[in-house]
Each structure stands twice: as C-alpha cells, then as structure tokens.
Steps between C-alpha positions, in 0.01 A plus 500: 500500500632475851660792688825506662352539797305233430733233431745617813172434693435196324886362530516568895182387602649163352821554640397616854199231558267760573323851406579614754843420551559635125361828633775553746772397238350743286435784759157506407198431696330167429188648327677641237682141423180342502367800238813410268452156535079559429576690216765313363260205494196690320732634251621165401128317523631206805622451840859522615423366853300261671323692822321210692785384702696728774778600245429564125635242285557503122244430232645291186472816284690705778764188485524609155551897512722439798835469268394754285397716748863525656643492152341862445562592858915415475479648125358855585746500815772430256360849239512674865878432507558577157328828578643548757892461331387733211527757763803411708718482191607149529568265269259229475743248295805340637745333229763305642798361283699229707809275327386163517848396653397656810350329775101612518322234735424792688366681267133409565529610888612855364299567268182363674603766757515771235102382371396502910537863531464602114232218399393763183881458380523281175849311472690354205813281516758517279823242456814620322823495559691835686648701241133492320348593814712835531377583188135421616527715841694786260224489262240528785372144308536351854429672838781311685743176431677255709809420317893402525715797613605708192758738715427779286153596408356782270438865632103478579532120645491487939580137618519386846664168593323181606778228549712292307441142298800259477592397223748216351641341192320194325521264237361164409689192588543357180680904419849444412607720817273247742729234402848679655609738768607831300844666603393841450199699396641539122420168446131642502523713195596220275129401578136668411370704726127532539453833652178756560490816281218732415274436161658868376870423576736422295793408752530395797722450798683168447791247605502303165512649133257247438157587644153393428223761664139453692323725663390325808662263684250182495601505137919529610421229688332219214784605262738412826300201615556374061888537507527761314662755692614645831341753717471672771155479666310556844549219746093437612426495070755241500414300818282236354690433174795468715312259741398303174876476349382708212755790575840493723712781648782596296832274654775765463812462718628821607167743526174536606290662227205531715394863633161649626356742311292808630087529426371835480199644435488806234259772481493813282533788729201674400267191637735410770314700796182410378345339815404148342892463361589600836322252681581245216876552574487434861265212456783336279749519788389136539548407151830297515455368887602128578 
C-alpha cells in the first residue's frame, strides 16, 4: 500500500508538471520525489508516469489512482484537524436552529466562511419556529439560533441583535375583510387568526379569541393564501403570493398594523466565547443585508 509520502509525491508531481518542480513544493530535493514516486510504482506492480518526453506525463493506471490518491491525501489532512481539535478543546459540531420566517439567502456565504477556517467542523440545520428554539439553545440541543426577538430570555441564554424583518397583515382576497375597508382593528377579532406558537404551548399571544396555530410561517401563509384566516407574516415570505393575487394587505382605515420585528441570534452562555460561535456571530452581521 502506498505511503503518504508517496501519494503527496505522486499528487504534486501531477499537479506541478514536473519532479522537480514537486520537489520544491514539497521542500524536498528531487531525488527523494523520484524515490517515492519509484517505490510507489514497484509497490503497486505499474507505471504512474511516462519518462520519454521532457515532462512526465500520466500512465492510464496513474489516471486512475489520481482521484483516489487525493481522496486519501484530503482525508488524512481532515484526521489531522480532528486531532488537532481534540486538543484545543473545541467543538467540532455546529447546530444551528434558524425560524424559517427569517430571511437566510445569506446563509450559505456565512457559513461557507465558518467551513474555510474550520473545514473539520460538521454542521446541522435546524428549522423551527422561536419560542422552540429558546428551548433548543437552553437545552444546549442547539449551539446558537436566529430567531424573532423574545424581549425576555431565560437566565443561561446571551443574544446579540442582528436587525429587524418587517412584517404586515394579510389575508386572501376572497377573505371577508379583503372585500371592505375596516373602521377599527376590533373588526379583526371577529375573524380567525392564524398565528405561530411553539409545538409545547398551549397559548399564545393573540388579537382574536379565535386562533388556529402553525409553527412556521410557510404553513401561516397556505392557510392565509386558502381564506381561512388572517395573519400577520414577514413581508419577503409574502412577496410572491402577493405578486400572484394569492394574498392582500389587510385594508383597515385608521391604522397601520405593520411593524419590524428584531432578529437575534441566541447562544447559551457557556458556548458563547467559544471561538467558532464567536466568529459565527460576527459572520451573521450580514445575515439580513439588502
């Protein structure tokens, strides 16, 4: 079986265009890449390179170990790193719980920056909606969570703020409140309201007595886009269905029930200094830019 040594040899020889050339990458002289590369091909019975030309070229088998090669080249790099965060102490998992009524186009960009400088951190994704995601970050379930402002959050939960989502009253247009200008925002309670809620809770903060509940907001806004309720939901969710006539703004006459509401992201304080959470925070800055 190949060394390590071998295969780096091996995989920048091809990558350089030249023993030589490898050597220097490698800071080795150019006998010892031609030794690896010698041995490399006894122990595996067949030529990597072709020799009778100025440069060395690739062989059909070496075409062949080539992708392999720099498969167990990138994997052992990746143990090194593993190894190598068994002994700084950090975490090697990131779990991020986000509200799915938030904005996260950006998302990518941030955490592709995270994987850049941690590339032996594993990430999971997680959708649910705010008041769940306290819970998560309490219970240590999730290492950090963008959600919806909650004002008041528990005794081991740090937050930090990273803007504000608007946010405006809908219904469909065939909803008996589409069809009139209302006088005052009472009218709104002798209607359903669709509103979010956690899956543990068994009330929840609304205008109308009667409610139905969702967790997430793509599901507020099919029960809005089917008549069968009102509700209040974030403005770029509701873009397209608006565009498409599924959805209106509320007509009311003497208000505007529109606000923006505040994003933050939650950690618990005991993994909130942890360098990767650190970085994570700042590269969310971003998160809700135009």
């Amino acid at each position: 079986m190949p060394t390590l040594e071998q295969l780096n040899a091996f995989i920048s020889t091809v990558e350089t265009g030249s023993f030589s050339a490898a050597a220097r990458k490698l800071g080795k002289v150019q006998s010892a890449v031609s030794q690896h590369i010698a041995n490399m091909e006894a122990d595996i019975n067949h030529a990597l390179f072709h020799r009778d030309g100025r440069y060395p070229t690739l062989t059909a088998q070496g075409q062949q170990l080539l992708p392999q090669a720099k498969a167990v080249v990138a994997q052992h790099e990746r143990l090194s790193l593993q190894i190598q965060s068994l002994d700084s102490g950090v975490s090697t998992r990131l779990t991020l719980a986000i509200d799915e009524g938030i904005p996260y186009t950006r998302l990518s960009d941030t955490l592709d920056n995270i994987a850049s400088h941690h590339p032996q951190l594993h990430i999971e994704i997680l959708c649910a909606s705010s008041k769940d995601i306290v819970e998560l970050v309490k219970q240590k379930r999730a290492t950090a969570g963008i959600i919806y402002n909650d004002e008041i959050y528990p005794e081991h939960v740090d937050f930090e703020s990273l803007g504000s989502v608007l946010f405006d009253v809908f219904v469909s247009p065939t909803h008996p409140l589409a069809q009139t200008h209302s006088p005052h925002v009472d009218m709104l309670k002798l209607h359903r309201q669709l509103v979010i809620g956690s899956k543990d809770a068994l009330k929840v903060n609304a205008l109308s007595p009667d409610i139905w509940q969702a967790d997430n907001y793509y599901m507020l806004l099919e029960l809005t886009k089917s008549g069968l309720g009102w509700s209040f939901l974030p403005q770029h969710l509701s873009q397209e269905a608006l565009i498409n006539k599924q959805i209106c703004k509320l007509p009311i006459e003497f208000n505007q029930l529109g606000w923006q509401a505040n994003v933050d992201i939650i950690q618990h304080k005991s993994a909130s200094e942890n360098i990767i959470n650190r970085q994570l925070r700042q590269s969310l800055k971003t998160l809700l830019e135009k």
